[in-house]
C-alpha positions in Angstrom: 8.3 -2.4 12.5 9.0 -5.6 10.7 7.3 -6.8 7.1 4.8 -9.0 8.6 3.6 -6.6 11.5 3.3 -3.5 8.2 1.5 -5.7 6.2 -1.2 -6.7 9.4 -1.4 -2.9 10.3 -1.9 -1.7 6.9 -4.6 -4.2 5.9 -6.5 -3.1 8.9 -6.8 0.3 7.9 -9.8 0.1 5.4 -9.2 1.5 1.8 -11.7 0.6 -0.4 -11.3 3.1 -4.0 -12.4 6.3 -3.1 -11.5 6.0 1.0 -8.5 6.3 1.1 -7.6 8.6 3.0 -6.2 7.0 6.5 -4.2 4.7 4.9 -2.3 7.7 3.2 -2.5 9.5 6.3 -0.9 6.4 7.9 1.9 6.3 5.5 2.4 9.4 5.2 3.1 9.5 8.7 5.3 6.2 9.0 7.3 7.2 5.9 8.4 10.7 7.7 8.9 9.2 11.1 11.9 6.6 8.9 13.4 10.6 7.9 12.0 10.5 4.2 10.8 13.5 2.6 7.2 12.9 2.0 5.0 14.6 -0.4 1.0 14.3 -0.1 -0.3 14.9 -3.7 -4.0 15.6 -3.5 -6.1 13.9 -6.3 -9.4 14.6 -4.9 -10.9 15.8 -1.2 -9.5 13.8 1.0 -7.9 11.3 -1.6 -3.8 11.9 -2.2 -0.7 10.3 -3.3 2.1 9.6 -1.2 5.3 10.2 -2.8 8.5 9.6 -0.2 12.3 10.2 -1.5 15.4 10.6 0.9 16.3 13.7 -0.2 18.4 12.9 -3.3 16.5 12.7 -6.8 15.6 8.9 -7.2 16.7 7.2 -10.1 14.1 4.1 -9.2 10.9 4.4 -7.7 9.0 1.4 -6.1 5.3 2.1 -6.5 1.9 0.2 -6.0 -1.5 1.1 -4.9 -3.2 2.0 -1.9 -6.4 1.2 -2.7 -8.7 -2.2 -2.7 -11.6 -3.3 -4.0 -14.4 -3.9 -1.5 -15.6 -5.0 0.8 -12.8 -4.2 3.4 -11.8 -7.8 5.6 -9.4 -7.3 8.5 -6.5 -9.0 8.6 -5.2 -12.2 10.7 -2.8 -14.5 9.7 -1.0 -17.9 10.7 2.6 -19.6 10.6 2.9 -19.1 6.8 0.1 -16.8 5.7 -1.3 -13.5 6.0 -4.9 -13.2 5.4 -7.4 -9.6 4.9 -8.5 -7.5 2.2 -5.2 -5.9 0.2 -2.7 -9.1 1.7 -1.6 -9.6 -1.8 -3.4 -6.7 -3.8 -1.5 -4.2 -2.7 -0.9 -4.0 1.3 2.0 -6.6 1.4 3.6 -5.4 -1.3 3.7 -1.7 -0.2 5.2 -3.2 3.5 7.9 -5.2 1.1 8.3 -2.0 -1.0 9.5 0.1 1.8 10.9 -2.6 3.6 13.6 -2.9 0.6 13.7 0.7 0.6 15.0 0.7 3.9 17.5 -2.4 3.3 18.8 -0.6 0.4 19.3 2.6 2.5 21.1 1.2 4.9 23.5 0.1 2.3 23.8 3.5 1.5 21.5 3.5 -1.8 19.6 6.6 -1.3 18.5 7.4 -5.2 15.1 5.3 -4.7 12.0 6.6 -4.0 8.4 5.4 -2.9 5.1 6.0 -5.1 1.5 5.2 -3.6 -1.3 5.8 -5.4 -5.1 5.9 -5.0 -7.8 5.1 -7.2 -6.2 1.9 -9.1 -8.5 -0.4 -8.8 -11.0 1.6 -10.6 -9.3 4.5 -13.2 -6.2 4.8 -12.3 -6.7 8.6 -11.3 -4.2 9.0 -9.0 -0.9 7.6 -11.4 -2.9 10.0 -14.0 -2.1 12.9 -11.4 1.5 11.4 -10.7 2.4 11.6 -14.1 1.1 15.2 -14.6 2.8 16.6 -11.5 6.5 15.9 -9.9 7.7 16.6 -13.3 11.3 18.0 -12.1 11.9 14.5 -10.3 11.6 11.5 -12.7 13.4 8.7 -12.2 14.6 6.0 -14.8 12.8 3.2 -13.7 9.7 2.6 -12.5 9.4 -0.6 -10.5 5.4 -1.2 -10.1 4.0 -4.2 -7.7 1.2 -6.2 -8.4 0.9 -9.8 -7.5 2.8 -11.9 -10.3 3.6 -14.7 -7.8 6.7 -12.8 -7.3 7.9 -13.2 -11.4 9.4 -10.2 -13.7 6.1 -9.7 -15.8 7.4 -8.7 -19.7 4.0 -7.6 -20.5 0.4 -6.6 -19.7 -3.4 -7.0 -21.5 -4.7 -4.0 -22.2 -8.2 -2.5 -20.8 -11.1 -1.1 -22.1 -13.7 0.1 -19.8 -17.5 0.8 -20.9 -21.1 1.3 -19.9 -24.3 0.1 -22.4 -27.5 2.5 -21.8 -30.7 1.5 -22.8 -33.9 3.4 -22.5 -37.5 2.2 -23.2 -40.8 3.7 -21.6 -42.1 3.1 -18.8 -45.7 1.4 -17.8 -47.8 -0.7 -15.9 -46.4 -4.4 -15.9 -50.0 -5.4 -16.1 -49.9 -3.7 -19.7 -46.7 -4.3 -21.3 -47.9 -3.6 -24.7 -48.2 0.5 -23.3 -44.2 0.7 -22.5 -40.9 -0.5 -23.6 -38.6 -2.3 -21.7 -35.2 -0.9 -21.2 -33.9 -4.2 -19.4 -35.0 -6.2 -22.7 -32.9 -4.1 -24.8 -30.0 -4.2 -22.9 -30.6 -7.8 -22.9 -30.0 -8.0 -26.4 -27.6 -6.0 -26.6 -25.3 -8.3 -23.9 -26.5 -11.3 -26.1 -24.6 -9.3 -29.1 -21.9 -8.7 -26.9 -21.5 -12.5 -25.8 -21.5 -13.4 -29.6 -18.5 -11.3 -30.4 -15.8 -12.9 -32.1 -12.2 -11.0 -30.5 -8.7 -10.3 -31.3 -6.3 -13.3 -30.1 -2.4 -12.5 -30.4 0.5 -15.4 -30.0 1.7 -13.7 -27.0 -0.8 -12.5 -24.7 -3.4 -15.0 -25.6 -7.2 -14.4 -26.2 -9.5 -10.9 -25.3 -11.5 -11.3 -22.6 -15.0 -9.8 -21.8 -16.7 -9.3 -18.5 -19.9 -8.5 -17.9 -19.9 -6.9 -14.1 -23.0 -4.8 -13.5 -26.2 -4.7 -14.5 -28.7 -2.5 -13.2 -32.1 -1.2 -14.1 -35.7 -0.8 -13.4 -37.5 0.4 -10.5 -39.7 -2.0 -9.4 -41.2 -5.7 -10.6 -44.9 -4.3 -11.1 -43.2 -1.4 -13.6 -41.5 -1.9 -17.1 -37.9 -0.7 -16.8 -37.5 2.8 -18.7 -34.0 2.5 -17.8 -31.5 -0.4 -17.7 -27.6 -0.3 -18.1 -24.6 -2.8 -17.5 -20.9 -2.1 -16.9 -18.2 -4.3 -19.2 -14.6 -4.1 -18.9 -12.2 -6.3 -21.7 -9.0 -7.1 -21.2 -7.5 -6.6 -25.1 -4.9 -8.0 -26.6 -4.6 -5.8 -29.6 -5.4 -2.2 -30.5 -7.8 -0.2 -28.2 -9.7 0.6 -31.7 -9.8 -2.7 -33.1 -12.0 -3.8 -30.4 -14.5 -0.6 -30.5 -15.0 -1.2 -33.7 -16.2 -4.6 -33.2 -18.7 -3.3 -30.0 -19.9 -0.5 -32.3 -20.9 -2.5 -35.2 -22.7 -4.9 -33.2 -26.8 -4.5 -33.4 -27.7 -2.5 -30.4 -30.6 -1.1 -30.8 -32.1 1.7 -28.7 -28.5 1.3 -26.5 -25.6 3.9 -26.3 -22.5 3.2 -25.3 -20.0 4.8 -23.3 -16.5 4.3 -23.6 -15.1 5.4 -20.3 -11.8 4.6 -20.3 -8.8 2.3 -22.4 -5.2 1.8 -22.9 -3.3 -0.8 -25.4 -1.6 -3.6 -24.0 1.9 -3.0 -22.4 5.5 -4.7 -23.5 7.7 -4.3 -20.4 11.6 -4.3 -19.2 13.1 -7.6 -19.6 16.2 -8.1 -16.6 18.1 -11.1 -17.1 18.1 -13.8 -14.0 14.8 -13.2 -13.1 12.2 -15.4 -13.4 9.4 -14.0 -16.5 5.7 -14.5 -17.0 3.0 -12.7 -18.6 0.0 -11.4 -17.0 -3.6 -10.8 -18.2 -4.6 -7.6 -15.4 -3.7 -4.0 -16.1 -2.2 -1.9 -13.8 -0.9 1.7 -13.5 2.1 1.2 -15.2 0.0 2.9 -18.8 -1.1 6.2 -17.1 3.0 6.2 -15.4 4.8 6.8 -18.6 7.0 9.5 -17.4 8.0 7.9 -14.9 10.9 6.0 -15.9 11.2 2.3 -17.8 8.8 0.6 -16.0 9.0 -3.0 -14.6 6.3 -5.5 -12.8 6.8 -7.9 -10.1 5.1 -8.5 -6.6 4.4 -11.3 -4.4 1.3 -13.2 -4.3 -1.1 -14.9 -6.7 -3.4 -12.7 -8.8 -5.8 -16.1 -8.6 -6.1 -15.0 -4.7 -6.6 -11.4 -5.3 -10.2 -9.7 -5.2 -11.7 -12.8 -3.2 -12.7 -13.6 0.4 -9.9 -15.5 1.0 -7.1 -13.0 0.0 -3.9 -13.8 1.7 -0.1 -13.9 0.8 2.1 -16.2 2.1 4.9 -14.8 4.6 8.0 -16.1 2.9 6.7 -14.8 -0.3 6.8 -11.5 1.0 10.6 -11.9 2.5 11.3 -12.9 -0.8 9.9 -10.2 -2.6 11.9 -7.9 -0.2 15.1 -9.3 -1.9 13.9 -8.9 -5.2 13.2 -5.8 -5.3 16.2 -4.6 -3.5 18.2 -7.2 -5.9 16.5 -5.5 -9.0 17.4 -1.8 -8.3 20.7 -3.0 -7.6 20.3 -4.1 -10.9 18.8 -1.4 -12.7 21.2 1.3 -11.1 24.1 -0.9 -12.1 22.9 -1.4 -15.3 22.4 2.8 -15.6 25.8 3.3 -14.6 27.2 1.3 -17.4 24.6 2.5 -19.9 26.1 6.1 -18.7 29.9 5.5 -19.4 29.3 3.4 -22.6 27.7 6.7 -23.8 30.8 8.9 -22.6 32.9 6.6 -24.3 31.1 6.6 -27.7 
């Protein structure tokens, strides 16, 4: 099966967080038919990693997500493009993940492995369970794919994930002055938010705040009793540098959650590569013991996450080299790293 046909199939197998099971299945299955040993590490019912080696202990491990965002949009493509839900975040980069796993095998390079994971597009549950399990078989590095326009990212924004609650009392709309509204309050409380004044750093830029759901109230003809919104920063700075700012902010008669957060992420630099920095997280923060960890993929993050998602075909051929050029890399660079030490 060639990259292009991979990348169609596997965008055609809906795998919106918390579905994924036939895609896993899928590659579970493919990865075993090339003679890998494949472990299925379950996460949750009917939710697993797929973790693929060739039988020797990898020393680098390629690794992305199986997961998208919704909604799921099947795949079709043209001369230079490939178009569907996951063409760029992650489904073509897991086809040119395995693709230079193959290339690199037939080289005789067996010390790489392959790392899927589920649930990255919301917590990241599934690299939390990688990094808790497989403990007997980390590798040194950790090459992760996400779409950096197929640059060496040398580091990440942080992420802190949170819910606001507000609760009022309900009654008639007709009567207002006889309830509370919880929608009102929340209200205020995203009006706080949106006055904020953030970290900035000189390298990562400004923190970011978004807003992404709201919800609350029952019907128009009933004051809301309940209301809450869901926000997720992208920090530049410490996790608790930024709560501190949220929680001495007015909110009155709102709670808030704070569900989940990690600091932002310095990465390996590899000369000859072309750098950037990026403003999304990824797994690479819940991966730690797996290896020195590295970022690059094909495909724009601009394209990501919208309707017209797509990656173009010779960005994915190059990608293939890349990564098979960056292990060679990173083993090389082991090896020396290895007798230097013998030496001293």
């Amino acid at each position: 099966m060639n990259l292009n046909t991979l990348t169609r199939q596997l965008i055609d197998i809906p795998s919106v967080t918390g579905d994924e099971k036939n895609v896993g299945e899928f590659l579970a299955t493919h990865l075993e038919g090339l003679g890998y040993e494949v472990v299925k590490q379950e996460v949750a019912t009917n939710r697993f990693n797929v973790f693929a080696t060739t039988g020797v202990s990898p020393r680098v491990v390629l690794s992305t997500h199986m997961d998208t965002v919704p909604p799921w949009i099947g795949c079709h493509d043209d001369v230079e493009r490939i178009y569907g839900r996951g063409a760029c975040d992650a489904k073509g980069i897991i086809a040119a993940q395995i693709t230079a796993a193959e290339r690199l095998r037939a080289e005789g390079i067996q010390a790489v492995g392959l790392l899927f994971t589920v649930d990255e597009e919301q917590g990241s549950l599934g690299a939390q369970f990688a990094n808790v399990d497989f403990h007997d078989r980390r590798p040194e590095y950790l090459i992760n794919g996400e779409p950096t326009d197929n640059k060496l990212a040398i580091a990440t924004k942080g992420a802190l994930r949170l819910k606001l609650r507000a609760f009022g009392r309900a009654a008639h709309s007709a009567y207002p002055e006889q309830g509370e509204s919880a929608i009102e309050m929340l209200l205020d409380a995203l009006q706080e938010v949106r006055r904020c004044e953030w970290p900035s750093d000189e390298l990562l830029g400004s923190t970011t705040c978004n807003i992404g759901v709201i919800t609350g109230g029952t019907r128009a003809n009933v004051i809301p009793d309940e209301a809450s919104a869901e926000l997720q920063l992208r920090l530049v700075s410490k996790v608790d540098a930024v709560k501190e700012i949220l929680l001495a902010a007015a909110f009155d008669h709102v709670d808030i959650d704070f569900e989940s957060a990690h600091e932002p992420v310095c990465l390996e630099k590899i000369d000859g590569f072309e750098q950037c920095i990026v403003n999304f997280t990824t797994d690479i923060p819940y991966l730690s013991g797996w290896g020195k960890p590295l970022l690059l993929g094909p495909g724009s993050i601009l394209n990501a996450h919208t309707k017209h998602e797509f990656v173009e075909k010779r960005e994915l051929a190059e990608a293939v080299e890349l990564y098979m050029r960056l292990t060679r890399t990173l083993l090389a660079k082991s090896k020396a790293e290895i007798a230097e030490g013998a030496v001293t």
